[in-house]
C-alpha positions, 0 to 999 in steps of 0.5 A: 500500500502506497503511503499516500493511500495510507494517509488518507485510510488514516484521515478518512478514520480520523474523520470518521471517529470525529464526526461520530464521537460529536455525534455521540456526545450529544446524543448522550446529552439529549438522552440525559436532558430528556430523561432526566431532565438535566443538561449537563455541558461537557466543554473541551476542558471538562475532556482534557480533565477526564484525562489526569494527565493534563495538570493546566486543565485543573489549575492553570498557572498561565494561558488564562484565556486559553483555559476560559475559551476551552471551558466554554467551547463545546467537547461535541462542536470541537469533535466535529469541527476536527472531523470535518477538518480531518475529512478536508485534509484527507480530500486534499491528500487524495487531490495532490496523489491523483494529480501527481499519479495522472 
């Protein structure tokens, strides 16, 4: 396999988990807001929280606008906005391989 098939298996995959992990976040929301009616936000912050290896999330010394935009930026937008980007890119990388193959 070529590598540039490879690298756009790798962004078409990408893309995919992006869009659908997005998708997934907010049917989980919308799951909870109907059933119990409780809509819990779930920022990019709240993510990189869950991980416990990122010690600026819980207390951050610098980057204060930084932290503040994560927090209020949507985990489901942010996954979908880089799926969608993954997908542009791999669209590009298939353009420059059969442009450069033809």
């Amino acid at each position: 396999m070529s590598d540039g098939k490879l690298g756009e298996q790798i962004g078409a995959t990408l893309a995919g988990l992006g869009i659908f992990g997005g998708l997934i976040q907010v049917g989980w929301q919308i799951y909870e807001w109907l059933r119990f009616s409780i809509w819990t936000p779930v920022s990019v912050l709240t993510a990189l929280k869950w991980t416990h290896h990122i010690p600026w999330a819980e207390a951050p010394q610098d980057w204060f606008g930084l932290h503040q935009l994560l927090d209020g930026f949507p985990l489901a937008l942010a996954l979908v906005v880089l799926g969608f980007l993954s997908l542009f890119i791999t669209f590009c990388l298939h353009a420059a391989n059969s442009a450069g193959n033809g």
